[in-house]
DOKE-37954 format. One line per field, with one value per atom (N, C-alpha, C): residue number from 0; residue in three letters; chain; x, y, z. Coordinates in pm, whole numbers. Layout:
num [NUM/...]
residu [ALA/...]
chaine [A/...]
xx [X/...]
yy [Y/...]
zz [Z/...]
//
This chain:
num [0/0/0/1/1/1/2/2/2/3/3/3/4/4/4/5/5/5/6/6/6/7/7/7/8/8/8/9/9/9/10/10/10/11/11/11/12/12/12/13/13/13/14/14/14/15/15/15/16/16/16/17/17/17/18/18/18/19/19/19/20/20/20/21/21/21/22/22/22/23/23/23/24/24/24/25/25/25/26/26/26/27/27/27/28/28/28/29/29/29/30/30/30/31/31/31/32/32/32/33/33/33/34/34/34/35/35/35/36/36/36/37/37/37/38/38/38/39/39/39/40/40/40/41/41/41/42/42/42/43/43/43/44/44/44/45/45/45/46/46/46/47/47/47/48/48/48/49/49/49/50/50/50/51/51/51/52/52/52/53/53/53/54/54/54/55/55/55/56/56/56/57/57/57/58/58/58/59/59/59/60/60/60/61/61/61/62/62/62/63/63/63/64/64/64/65/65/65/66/66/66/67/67/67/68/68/68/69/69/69/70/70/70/71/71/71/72/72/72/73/73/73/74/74/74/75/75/75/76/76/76]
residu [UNK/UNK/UNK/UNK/UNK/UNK/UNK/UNK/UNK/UNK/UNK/UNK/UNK/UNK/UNK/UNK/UNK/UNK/UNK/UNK/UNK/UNK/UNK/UNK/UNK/UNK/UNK/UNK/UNK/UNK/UNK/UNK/UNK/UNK/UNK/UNK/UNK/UNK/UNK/UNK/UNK/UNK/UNK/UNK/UNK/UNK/UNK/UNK/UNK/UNK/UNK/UNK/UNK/UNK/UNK/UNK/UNK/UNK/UNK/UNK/UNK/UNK/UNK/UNK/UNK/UNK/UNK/UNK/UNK/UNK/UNK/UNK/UNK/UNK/UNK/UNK/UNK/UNK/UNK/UNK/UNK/UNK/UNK/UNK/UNK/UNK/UNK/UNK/UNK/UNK/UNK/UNK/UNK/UNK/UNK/UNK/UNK/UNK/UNK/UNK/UNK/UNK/UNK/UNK/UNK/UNK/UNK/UNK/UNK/UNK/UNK/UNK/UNK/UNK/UNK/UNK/UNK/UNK/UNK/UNK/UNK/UNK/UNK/UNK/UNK/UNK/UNK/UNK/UNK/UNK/UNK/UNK/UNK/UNK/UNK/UNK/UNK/UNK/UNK/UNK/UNK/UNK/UNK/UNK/UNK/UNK/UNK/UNK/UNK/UNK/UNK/UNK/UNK/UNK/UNK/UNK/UNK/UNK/UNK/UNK/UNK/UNK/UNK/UNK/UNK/UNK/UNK/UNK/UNK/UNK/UNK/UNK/UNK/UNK/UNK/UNK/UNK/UNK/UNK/UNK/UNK/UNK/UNK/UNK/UNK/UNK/UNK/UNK/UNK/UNK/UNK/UNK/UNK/UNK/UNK/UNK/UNK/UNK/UNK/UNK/UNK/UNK/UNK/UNK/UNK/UNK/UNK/UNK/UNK/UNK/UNK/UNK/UNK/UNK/UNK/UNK/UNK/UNK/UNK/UNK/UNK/UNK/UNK/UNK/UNK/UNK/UNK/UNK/UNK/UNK/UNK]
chaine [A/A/A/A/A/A/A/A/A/A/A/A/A/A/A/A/A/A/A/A/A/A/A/A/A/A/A/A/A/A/A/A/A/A/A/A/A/A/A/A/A/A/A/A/A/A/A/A/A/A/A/A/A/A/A/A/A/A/A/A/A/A/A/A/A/A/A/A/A/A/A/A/A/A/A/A/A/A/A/A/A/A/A/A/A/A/A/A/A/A/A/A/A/A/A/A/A/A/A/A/A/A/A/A/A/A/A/A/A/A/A/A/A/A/A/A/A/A/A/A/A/A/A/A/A/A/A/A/A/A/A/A/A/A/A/A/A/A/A/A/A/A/A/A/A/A/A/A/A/A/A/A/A/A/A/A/A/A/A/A/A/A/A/A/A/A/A/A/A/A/A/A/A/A/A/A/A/A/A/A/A/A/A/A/A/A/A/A/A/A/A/A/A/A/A/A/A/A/A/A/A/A/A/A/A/A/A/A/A/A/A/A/A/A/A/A/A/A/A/A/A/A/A/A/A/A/A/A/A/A/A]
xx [6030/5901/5868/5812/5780/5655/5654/5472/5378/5419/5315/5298/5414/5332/5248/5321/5228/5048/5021/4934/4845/4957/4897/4858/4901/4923/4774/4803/4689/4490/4536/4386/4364/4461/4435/4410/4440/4361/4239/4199/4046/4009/4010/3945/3914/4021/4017/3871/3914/3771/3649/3643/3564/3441/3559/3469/3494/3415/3497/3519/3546/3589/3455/3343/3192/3195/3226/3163/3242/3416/3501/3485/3478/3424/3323/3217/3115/3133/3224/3274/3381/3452/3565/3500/3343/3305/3357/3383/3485/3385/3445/3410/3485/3422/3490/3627/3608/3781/3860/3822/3892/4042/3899/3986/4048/4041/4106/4227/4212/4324/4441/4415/4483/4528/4469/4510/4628/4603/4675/4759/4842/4909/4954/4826/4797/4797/4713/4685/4745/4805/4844/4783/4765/4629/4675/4524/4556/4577/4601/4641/4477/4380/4230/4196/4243/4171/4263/4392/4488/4449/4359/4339/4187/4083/3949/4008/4111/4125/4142/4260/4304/4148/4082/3932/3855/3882/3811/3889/3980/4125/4014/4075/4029/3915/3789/3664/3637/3707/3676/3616/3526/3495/3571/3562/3656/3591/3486/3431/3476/3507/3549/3705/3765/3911/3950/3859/3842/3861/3717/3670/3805/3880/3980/4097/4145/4274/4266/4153/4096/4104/4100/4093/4232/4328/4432/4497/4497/4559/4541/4377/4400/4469/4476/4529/4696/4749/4890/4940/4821/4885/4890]
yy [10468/10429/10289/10233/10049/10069/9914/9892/9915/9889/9912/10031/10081/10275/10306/10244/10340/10284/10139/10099/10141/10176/10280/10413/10458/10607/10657/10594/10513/10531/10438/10428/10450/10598/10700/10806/10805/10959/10931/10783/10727/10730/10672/10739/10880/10966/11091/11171/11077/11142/11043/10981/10919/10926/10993/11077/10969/10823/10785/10689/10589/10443/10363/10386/10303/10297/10435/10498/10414/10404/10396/10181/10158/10008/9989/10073/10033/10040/10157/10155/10030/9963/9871/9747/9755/9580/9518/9576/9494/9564/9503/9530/9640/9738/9874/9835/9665/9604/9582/9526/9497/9645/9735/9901/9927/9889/9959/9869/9765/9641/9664/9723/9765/9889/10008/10112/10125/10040/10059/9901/9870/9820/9645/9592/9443/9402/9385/9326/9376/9308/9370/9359/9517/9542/9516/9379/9334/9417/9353/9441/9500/9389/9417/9515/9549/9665/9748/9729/9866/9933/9820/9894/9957/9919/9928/10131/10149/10243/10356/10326/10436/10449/10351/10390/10483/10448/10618/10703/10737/10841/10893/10818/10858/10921/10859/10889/11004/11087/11174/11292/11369/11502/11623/11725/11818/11827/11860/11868/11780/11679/11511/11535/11636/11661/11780/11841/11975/11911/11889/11778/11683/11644/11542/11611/11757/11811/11872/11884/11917/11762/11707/11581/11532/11529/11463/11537/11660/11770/11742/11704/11636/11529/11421/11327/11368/11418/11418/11517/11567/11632/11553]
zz [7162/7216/7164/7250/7192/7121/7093/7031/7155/7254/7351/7464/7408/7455/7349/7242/7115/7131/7141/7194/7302/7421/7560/7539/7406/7405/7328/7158/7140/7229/7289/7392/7462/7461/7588/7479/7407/7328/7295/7235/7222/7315/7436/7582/7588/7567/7595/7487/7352/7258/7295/7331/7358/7442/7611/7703/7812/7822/7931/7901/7996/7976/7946/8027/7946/7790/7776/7602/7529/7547/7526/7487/7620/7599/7526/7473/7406/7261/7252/7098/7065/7115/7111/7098/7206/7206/7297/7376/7505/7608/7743/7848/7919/8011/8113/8193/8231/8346/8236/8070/7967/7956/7924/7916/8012/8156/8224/8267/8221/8276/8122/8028/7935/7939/8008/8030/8166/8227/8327/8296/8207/8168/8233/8310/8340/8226/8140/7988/7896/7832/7667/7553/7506/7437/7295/7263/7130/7013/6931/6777/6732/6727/6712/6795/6924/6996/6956/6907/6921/6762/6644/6563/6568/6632/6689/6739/6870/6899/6811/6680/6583/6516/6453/6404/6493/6602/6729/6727/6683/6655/6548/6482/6275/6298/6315/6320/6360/6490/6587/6517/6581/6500/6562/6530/6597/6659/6746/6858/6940/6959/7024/7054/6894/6928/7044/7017/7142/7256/7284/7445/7465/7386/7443/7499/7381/7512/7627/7660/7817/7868/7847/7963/7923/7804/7782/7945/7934/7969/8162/8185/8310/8375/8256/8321/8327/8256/8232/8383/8435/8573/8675]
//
């Protein structure tokens, strides 16, 4: 796996705890086209957002970890 799945992979589980891409941009400090032009792999997502994301990893409460494998679980279909 490269640096930049791990990066993609990354700020798709912070998305996923996060809830959506607004919430998600608001915790990062960036903008909603920022996240999604990085999620969908146009932009390559800086080291500052790729460590911004693991701090929404880290942070998560188990409740946040719950709510996320229901949606990990959607997108992966």
């Amino acid at each position: 796996m490269s640096d930049r799945d791990t990066y993609r992979d990354t700020l798709l589980y912070a998305l996923a705890i996060a809830g959506s891409e607004r919430e998600l941009a608001e915790q990062l400090r960036v903008t909603v086209p920022e996240v999604k032009n990085w999620l969908d792999g146009v932009d390559a997502i800086p080291d500052r957002i790729f460590q911004a994301a693991l701090d929404v990893v880290i942070g998560a409460s188990r409740q946040a970890i719950r709510r996320s494998r229901g949606m990990l679980e959607r997108i992966a279909r």
